[in-house]
C-alpha positions, 0 to 999 in steps of 0.5 A: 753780778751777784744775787743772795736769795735770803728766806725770811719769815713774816706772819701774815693776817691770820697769825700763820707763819710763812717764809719768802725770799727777799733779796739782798743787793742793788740788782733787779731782775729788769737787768737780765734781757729777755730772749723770749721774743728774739728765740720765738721768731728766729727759732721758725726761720732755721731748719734742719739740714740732712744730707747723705755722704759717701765713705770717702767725701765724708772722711775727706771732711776736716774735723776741726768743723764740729769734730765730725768722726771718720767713717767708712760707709755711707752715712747721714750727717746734718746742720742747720740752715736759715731761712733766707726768702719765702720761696724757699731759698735757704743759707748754710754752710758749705761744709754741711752740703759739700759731696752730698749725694742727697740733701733734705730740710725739715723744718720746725713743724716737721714738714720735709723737703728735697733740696736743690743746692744753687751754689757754694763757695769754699773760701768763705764757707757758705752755700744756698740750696732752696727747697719747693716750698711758699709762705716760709717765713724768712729771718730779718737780717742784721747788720754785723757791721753794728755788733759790739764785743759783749752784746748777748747773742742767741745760737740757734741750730739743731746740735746732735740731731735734736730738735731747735735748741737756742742758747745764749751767750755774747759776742766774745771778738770780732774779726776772728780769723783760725786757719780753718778754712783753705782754697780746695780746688775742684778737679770736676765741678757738678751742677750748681757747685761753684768753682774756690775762688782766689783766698780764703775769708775768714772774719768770724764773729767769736760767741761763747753761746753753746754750739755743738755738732750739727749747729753748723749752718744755724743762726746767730741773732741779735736780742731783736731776733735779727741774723748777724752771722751764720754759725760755722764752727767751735774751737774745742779739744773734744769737738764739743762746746767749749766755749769758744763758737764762731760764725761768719758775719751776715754782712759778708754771707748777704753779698755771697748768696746774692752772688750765688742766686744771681750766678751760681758762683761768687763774682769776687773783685780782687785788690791783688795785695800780700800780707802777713797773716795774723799769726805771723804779722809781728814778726814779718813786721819785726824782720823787717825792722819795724815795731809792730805797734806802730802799724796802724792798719795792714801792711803790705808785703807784696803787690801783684803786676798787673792787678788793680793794686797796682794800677792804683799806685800801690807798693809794698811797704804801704800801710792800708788803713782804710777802705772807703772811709771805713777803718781796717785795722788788720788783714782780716778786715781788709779781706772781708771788706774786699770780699763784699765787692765785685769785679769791677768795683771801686773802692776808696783806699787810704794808705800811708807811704812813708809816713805821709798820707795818700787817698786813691782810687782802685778798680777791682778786678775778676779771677779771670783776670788775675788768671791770665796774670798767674805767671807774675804771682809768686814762683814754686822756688818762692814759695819754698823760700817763703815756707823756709822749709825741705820736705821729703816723702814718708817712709812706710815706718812713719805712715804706720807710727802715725797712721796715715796713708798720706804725706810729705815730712818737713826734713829741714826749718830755715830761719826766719821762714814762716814754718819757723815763724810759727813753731813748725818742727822737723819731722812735722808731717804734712798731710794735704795742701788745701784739702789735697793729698800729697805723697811726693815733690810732684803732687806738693809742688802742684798743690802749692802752684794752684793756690798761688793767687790766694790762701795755701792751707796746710794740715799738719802732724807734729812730732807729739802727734797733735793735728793742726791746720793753718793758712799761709796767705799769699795775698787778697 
């Protein structure tokens, strides 16, 4: 919308001269919102997260989160986090609190606590700590269900280790999902930590308010001052702004930090269900002889023996198109719905078999559960032929051309496999599966069978030197 700013000159009762603006064109300042009120409550109920890491958690960290530097020594990072209750229970993300030896909260009238973490779930990036603390004020929150793609937004966190900053934007997309977060399993789980659970969620709400490093764990609220999402990462060349922010939708964080205050961990149902993901769903689809834009929901490419999918009936080749009466237009929507719900748990689900209609019922069932039935989950051999790909161990040459100590390099592409699928090349190096090193055939082919109930997250060099990570989803 665009405003001209024209001086006039008018005489005024004694004769003196003197020049105004007037403006030119139907718009009004009325049309701009106000955020004065939204920012002077929210902005009381984020905190400012600071923790101490070790050399060694800390360069394990990916820096696709806020492009976090490598380093060596022990060193002080922070984020943000948001207020959740009185007493002092506080959101953040489990990124900003993961392999602290030390967390510390100060809030905005500089008051500074020692933080207890309560509990954290790497598959959705969240994590609760609580502080000793009474008569906090607590933000409101949202309902992220409700946002609509172009409603103006505040990002409120403390970036660069500045004090509350607030900017302001839109919601870009929901839904969002970027490769980023993976299943990292814990070989040694410490007090309070809870345990990765079966697949990565990631349903982002997409924002360009300006976020930069140290908004991790921060808020993003409505006009109204209510928390729709928890700000958790920024898609950027540079690991500065760039315009495209992303946080996880308040909806999802509420059932995650019940789970953690309750339990210490999330109780997770599973459905037991493979899909494509979203960067390779068009062409699993378009393999399999059917035109993507004819799918209206998620399509099925597999269902788990034993599960509560297949207790419900369910078959691949299948097309979810809703759970209890709320429509799923993606396997994005679908984890997130399933996400939000318990061992135990039934849903309402809506399918299409076929062409015709179906409705039923399924009973949600726990890790453990699925655990007992992980035989019947995809092999290591199926894995490969799903991969499409042959690896071997790194030479000493490529560890020092592309400076790395680690790694497996890709040696052969199949057609049709999901390394062809999205781009992946010979001579592609493959660093970590799910946040773990691999240096030979035995570490890969055990970090490929951990996550064989969920999300395989892989980090990957490309022969140009350009570092990416995406996920393979094996089902929900």
């Amino acid at each position: 919308m665009e405003h001209n700013f024209q001086p006039q000159a008018i005489t005024d009762g004694n004769g003196k001269i003197r020049f105004v603006s007037s403006r030119t064109g139907s718009a009004s300042l009325d049309n701009y919102p106000d955020f004065t009120q939204a920012a002077g409550i929210a902005t009381r109920q984020v905190v400012h997260i600071k923790v101490q890491l070790s050399g060694q958690n800390y360069n394990s960290r990916p820096e696709s989160y806020f492009g976090a530097p490598q380093q060596s020594a022990p060193v002080m990072a922070s984020g943000s986090g948001v207020i959740l209750s009185q007493d002092g229970y506080i959101v953040t993300n489990n990124h900003v609190v993961e392999d602290a030896s030390d967390i510390q909260v100060v809030l905005t009238d500089k008051r500074t606590f020692q933080a207890k973490l309560i509990g954290r779930d790497p598959n959705t990036d969240l994590a609760l700590i609580k502080i000793d603390a009474t008569g906090l004020s607590p933000v409101k929150l949202g309902n992220s269900d409700e946002v609509q793609i172009g409603q103006w937004v505040l990002a409120i966190g403390y970036p660069l280790s500045l004090n509350t900053t607030v900017t302001a934007g839109i919601v870009s997309a929901k839904e969002r999902s970027i490769g980023l977060i993976g299943s990292k399993e814990q070989e040694n789980n410490q007090e309070g930590a809870s345990s990765a659970a079966s697949s990565a969620v990631e349903a982002y709400i997409q924002t360009d308010a300006a976020i930069n490093p140290g908004n991790s764990g921060g808020a993003l609220v409505n006009t109204n001052g209510e928390l729709i999402g928890i700000n958790a990462a920024i898609a950027s060349q540079t690991g500065g702004y760039q315009g495209y922010g992303f946080a996880i939708p308040v909806n999802l964080t509420r059932k995650i930090v019940d789970d953690l205050r309750k339990f210490g961990t999330v109780k997770r149902g599973l459905l037991g269900v493979s899909f494509p993901t979203p960067a390779t769903e068009d062409e699993v689809l378009r393999q399999r002889g059917i035109s993507p834009e004819s799918v209206k929901g998620v399509y099925i490419t597999g269902v788990q023996d034993g599960s509560a999918a297949a207790a419900a009936g369910l078959k691949e080749g299948d097309v979810i198109q809703s759970i209890d009466s709320v429509k799923v237009n993606s396997s994005v929507e679908l984890s997130e719905r399933i996400a939000m719900h318990h061992p135990g748990d039934q849903i309402k689900l809506s399918y299409l078999r076929e062409g015709k209609g179906v409705n039923t019922i399924a009973t949600l069932k726990g890790q453990a559960a699925e655990n007992l039935n992980a035989s019947t989950g995809p092999s290591i051999n199926e894995i490969y032929n799903k991969l499409g790909a042959k690896f071997a161990p790194l030479g000493p040459q490529i560890k020092q051309r592309y400076q790395v100590n680690s790694g497996m390099v890709v040696t052969a592409i199949a057609r049709g496999g999901f390394f062809e699928q999205i781009g992946i090349q010979p001579g592609s190096i493959i660093v970590s599966i799910n946040g773990t090193e691999v240096n030979n055939p035995i570490e890969l082919n055990k970090a490929f069978m951990t996550a064989t109930q969920g999300t395989i997250r892989i980090a990957c060099i490309t022969p140009d030197g350009s570092k990416i990570i995406f996920n393979l989803s094996l089902g929900a």
